[in-house]
C-alpha positions in Angstrom: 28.5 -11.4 20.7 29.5 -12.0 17.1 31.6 -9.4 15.3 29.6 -6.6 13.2 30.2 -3.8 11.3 27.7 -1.3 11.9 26.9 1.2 9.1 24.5 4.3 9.8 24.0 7.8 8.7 24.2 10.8 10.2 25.0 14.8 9.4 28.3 15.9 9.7 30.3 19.3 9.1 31.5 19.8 5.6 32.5 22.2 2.8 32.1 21.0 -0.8 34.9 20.6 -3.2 37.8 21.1 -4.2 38.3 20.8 0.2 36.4 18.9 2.4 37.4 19.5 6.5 35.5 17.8 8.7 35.9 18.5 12.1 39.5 18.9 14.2 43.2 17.1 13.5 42.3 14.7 16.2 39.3 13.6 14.6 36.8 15.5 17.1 33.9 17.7 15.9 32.2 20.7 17.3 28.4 21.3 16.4 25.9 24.1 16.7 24.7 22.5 19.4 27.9 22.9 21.9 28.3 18.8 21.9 32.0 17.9 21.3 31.7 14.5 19.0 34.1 11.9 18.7 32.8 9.5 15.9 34.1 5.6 15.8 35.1 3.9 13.0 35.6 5.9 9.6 33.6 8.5 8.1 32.0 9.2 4.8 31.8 12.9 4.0 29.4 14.9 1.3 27.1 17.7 1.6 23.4 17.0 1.9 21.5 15.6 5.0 21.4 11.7 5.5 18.0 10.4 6.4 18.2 6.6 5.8 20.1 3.7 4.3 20.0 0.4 3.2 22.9 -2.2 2.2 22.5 -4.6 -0.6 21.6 -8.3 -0.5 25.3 -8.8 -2.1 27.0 -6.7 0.8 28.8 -4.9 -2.7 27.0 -1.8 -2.1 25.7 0.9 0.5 22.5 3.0 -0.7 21.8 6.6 1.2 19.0 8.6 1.0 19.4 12.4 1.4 17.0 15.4 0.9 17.5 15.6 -2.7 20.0 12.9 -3.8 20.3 9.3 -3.3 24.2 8.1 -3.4 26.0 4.3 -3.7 28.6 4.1 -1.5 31.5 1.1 -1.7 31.4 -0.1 1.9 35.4 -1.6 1.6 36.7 2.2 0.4 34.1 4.5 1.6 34.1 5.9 -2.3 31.0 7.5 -3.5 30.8 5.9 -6.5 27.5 7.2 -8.0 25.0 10.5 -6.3 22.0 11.5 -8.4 19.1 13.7 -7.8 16.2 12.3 -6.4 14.2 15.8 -6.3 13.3 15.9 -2.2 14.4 12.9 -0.6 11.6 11.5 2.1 11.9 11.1 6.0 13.2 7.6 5.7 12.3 4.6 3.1 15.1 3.2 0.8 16.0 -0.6 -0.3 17.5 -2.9 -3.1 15.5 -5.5 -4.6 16.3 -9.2 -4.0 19.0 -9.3 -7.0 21.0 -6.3 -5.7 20.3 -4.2 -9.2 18.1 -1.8 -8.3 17.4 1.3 -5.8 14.1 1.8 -4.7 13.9 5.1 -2.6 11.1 7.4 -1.2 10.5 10.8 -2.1 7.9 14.0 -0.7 7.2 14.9 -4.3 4.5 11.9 -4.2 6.7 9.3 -5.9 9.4 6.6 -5.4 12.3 6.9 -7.4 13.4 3.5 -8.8 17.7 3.2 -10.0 19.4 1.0 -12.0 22.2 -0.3 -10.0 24.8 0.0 -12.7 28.4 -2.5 -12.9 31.2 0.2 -10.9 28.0 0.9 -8.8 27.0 3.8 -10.9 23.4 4.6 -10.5 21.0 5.1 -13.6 17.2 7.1 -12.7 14.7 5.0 -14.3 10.5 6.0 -14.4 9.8 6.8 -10.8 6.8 4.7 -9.2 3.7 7.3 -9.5 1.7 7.7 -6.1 -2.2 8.4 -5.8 -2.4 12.2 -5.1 -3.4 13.1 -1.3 -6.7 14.9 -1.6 -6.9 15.6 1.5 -3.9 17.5 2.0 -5.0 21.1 2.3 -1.3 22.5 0.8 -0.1 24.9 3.4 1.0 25.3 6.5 -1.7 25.4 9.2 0.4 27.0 11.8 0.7 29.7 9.9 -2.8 29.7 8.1 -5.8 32.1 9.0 -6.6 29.7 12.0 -3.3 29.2 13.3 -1.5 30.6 16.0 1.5 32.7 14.0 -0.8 34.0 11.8 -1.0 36.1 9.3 2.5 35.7 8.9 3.0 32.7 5.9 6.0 30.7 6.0 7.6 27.3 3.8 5.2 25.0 3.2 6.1 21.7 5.2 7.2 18.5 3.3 5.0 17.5 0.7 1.6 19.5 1.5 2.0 22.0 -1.1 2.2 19.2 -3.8 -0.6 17.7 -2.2 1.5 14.3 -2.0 1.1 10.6 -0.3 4.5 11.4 0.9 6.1 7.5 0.9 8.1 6.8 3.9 9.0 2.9 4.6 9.6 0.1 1.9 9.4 -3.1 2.3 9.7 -6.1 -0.3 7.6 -9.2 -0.2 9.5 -12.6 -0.4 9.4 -13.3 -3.9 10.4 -9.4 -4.6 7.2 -8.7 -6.7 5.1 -6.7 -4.6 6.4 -3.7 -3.0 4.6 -2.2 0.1 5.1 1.0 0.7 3.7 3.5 3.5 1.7 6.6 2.4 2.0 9.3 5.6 -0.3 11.7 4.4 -2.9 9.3 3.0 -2.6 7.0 6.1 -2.8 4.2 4.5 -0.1 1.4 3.3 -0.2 0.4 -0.3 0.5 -2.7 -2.8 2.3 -2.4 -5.4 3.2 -4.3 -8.6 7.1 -3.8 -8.7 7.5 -5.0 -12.5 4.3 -2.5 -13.8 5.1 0.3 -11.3 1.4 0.9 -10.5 0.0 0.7 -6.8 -2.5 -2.3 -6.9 -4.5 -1.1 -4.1 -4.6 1.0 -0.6 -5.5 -0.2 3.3 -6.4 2.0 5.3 -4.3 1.9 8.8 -3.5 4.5 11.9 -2.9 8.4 11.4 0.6 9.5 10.1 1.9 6.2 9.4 6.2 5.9 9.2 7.6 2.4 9.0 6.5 -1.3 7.9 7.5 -4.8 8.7 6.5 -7.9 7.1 5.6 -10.8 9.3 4.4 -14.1 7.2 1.2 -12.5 6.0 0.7 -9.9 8.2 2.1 -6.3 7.9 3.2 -4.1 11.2 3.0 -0.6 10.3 4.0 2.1 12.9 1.8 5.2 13.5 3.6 8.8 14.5 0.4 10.0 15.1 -1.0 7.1 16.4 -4.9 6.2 16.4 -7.2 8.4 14.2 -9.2 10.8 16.7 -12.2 9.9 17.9 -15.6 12.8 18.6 -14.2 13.4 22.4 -10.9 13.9 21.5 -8.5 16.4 22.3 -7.5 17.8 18.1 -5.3 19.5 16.9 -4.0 20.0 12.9 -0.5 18.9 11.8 1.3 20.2 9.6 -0.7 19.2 6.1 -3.8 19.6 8.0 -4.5 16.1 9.3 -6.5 16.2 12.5 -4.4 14.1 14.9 -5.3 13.3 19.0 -3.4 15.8 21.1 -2.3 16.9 24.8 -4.6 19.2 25.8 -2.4 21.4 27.7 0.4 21.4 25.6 -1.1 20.9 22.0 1.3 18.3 21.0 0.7 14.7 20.1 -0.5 12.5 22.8 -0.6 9.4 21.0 1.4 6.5 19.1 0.5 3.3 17.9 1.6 0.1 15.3 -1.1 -1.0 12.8 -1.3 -5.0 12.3 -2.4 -5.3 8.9 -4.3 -8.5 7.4 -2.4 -9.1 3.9 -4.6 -11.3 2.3 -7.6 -9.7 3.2 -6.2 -6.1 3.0 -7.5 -4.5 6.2 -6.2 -3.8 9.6 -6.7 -6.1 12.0 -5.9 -3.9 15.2 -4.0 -1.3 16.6 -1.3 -1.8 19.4 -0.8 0.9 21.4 2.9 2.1 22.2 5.2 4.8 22.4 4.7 8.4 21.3 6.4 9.3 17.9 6.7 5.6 16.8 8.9 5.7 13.8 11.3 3.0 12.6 10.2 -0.7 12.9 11.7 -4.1 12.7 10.7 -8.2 12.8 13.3 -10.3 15.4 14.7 -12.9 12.6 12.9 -15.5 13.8 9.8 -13.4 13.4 8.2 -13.5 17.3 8.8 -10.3 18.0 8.5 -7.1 16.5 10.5 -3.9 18.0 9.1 0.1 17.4 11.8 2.8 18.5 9.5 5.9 20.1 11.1 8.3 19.2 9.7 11.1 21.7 9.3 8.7 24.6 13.0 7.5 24.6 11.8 3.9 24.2 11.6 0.6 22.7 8.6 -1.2 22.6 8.4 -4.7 22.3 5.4 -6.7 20.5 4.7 -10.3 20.5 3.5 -11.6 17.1 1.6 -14.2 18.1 -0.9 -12.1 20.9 0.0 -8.9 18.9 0.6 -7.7 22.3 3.3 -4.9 24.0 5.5 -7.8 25.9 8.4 -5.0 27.0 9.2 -1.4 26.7 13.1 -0.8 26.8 14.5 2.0 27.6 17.1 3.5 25.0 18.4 6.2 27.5 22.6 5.4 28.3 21.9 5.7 31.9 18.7 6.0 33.7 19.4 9.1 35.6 19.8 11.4 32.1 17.2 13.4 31.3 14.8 12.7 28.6 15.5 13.3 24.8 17.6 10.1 23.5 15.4 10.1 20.3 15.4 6.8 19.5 14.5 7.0 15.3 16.5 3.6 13.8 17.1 -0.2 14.7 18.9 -3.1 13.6 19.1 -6.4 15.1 21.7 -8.5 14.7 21.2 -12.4 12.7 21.4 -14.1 16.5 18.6 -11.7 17.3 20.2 -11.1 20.7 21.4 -7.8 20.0 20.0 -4.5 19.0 21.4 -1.3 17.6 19.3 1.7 17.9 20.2 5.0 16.8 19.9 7.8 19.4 19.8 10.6 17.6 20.3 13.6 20.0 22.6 11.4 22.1 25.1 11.2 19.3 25.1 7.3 19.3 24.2 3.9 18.9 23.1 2.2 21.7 24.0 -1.6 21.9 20.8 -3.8 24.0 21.1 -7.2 25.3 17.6 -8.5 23.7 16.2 -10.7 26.4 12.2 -10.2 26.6 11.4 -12.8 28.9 13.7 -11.4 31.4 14.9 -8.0 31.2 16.6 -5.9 28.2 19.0 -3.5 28.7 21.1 -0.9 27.3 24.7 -2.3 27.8 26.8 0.3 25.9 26.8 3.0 23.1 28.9 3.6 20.1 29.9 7.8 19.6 28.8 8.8 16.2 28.5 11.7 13.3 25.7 14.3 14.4 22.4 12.8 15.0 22.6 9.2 13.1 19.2 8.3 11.7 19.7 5.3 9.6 20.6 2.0 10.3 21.8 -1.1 9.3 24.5 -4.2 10.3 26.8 -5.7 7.9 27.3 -8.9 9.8 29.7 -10.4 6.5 32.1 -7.3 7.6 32.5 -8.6 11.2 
């Protein structure tokens, strides 16, 4: 296996200026959670809560997404050169264009901010990238609405639904960098748009809740939280904007996950592959033959062939076999050889390494202590 440095975020303990502690002398931290954490490598402190990451095509810098700022971070010093306000920083969705000089990142507020990436890797705001509105949302939260079960008392609003939002999640860039697809959550549907003019171009519809996208020569992969709209004999139940999603009966929660194979020349949806539950981030093999969906609440991997559009393997992202479920699966990378692949579990408190071998039998054949619950993900391969 080929050297790599592996670069993810994830929450960890700190107090703002003019003194930052994090954690114990010897390096070890204690969470509310009673785990004792031992993070490898070096860490990269601030206040705020990571959600994603992305490096630049120049390796120079490291972008992070947080819940209301987006930071550039010098990989070689760990310096934060540049943190700016980004309003409410969404789930996940963040990435440079080709040329390394801008920031594209997700927000629930309905837009995607767009930075200049300035020389000392200072970060400008430019116009954000305005979203279609999500008519549908119904702006509060339905567990705690007349109908729902902790009523009348009225709490937050989730993410998003008071605003009535599309609430962007994944990015993705098209080859030539001119179109920018981005997935709308709350309108369930993933959307073109011109990068130069900032305008969305149009909207296909794919499966309910959608998270992540990969491109795959003209098709799209888009995974589906709640996985495949419900149909008239389905079990429902109302998330928290008020989408109807398919449900366990007997416990209420959702019962299904899928990946949406978009069509990007014609602009609909081809199919829907069934996988996982809580499907979240997505990723093409570099030779593009596969495509790999962490699921998040089934402590899985699952594998798709892009030629059947098929489920070829489900890989288990558990340490060991005999722990109990709750790994939480939520990020992947996959290294240039496209033999390895470095998930993020988040309530295991590490990155587990696979051996990425579908025609035989992938496995899990280490992990990597982290931060707190690493979400983000990428490999900087150049680092070694």
């Amino acid at each position: 296996m080929a050297p790599a440095c592996l670069l993810l975020c994830s929450v960890l303990i700190a107090q703002e200026a003019p003194v930052e502690r994090v954690g114990e002398a010897d390096g070890k931290i204690v969470v509310p959670t009673n785990q004792v954490l031992s993070p490898a490598g070096k860490q990269v402190a601030f206040s705020g809560r990571p959600t994603d990451l992305a490096l630049s095509p120049d390796g120079k810098w490291l972008g992070v997404l947080d819940r209301n700022h987006v930071a550039l971070i010098n990989p070689d010093t760990g310096e934060i050169t540049s943190r700016v306000s980004h309003g409410s920083g969404s789930y996940a969705g963040i990435l440079f264009t080709a040329d390394s000089k801008r920031l594209l990142a997700s927000s629930n507020k309905g837009t995607i901010g767009v930075f200049e990436v300035e020389d000392g890797g200072k970060l400008e705001a430019l116009k954000p990238i305005a979203l279609p509105l999500n008519k549908n949302a119904r702006g509060e939260n339905v567990a705690n609405s007349e109908t729902g079960p902790q009523s009348p008392n009225k709490s937050a609003n989730p993410p998003g639904a008071d605003a009535k939002n599309a609430l962007p999640v994944g990015l993705a860039l098209d080859a030539d960098g001119k179109t920018l697809w981005a997935v709308l959550n709350l309108r369930s549907t993933l959307a073109q748009i011109d990068l130069a003019e900032g305008k969305v171009l149009r909207e296909i519809p794919v499966g309910n809740a959608p998270y992540g996208v990969a491109l795959v020569g003209g098709k799209a992969y888009v995974s589906n939280w709640a996985g495949r709209h419900p149909g008239a004999m389905d079990a429902v139940g109302p998330s928290g904007s008020g989408t109807p999603v398919r449900v366990d009966p007997k416990r209420n929660i959702a019962s299904d996950g899928s990946v949406s194979v978009v069509d990007l020349m014609a602009g609909k949806e081809l199919k829907q592959i069934l996988v996982g539950l809580h499907p979240c981030a997505i990723a093409a093999t570099p030779d593009g033959k596969h495509v790999i969906v962490a699921n998040a609440n089934s402590d899985t991997l699952s594998v798709i062939a892009t030629e059947s559009d098929k489920v070829i393997e489900t890989i288990s992202t558990r340490p060991a076999e005999k722990l109990l479920f709750g790994s939480s699966p939520n990020a992947l990378a996959i290294d240039e050889a496209g033999n390895n692949i470095y998930v993020s579990n988040g309530t295991n408190n590490a990155v587990a390494l696979i051996a990425f071998s579908p025609f035989h039998k992938s496995r899990v054949v280490g992990c990597i202590p982290t931060g707190w619950y690493p979400a983000g993900l990428v490999l900087d391969e150049e680092r070694g």
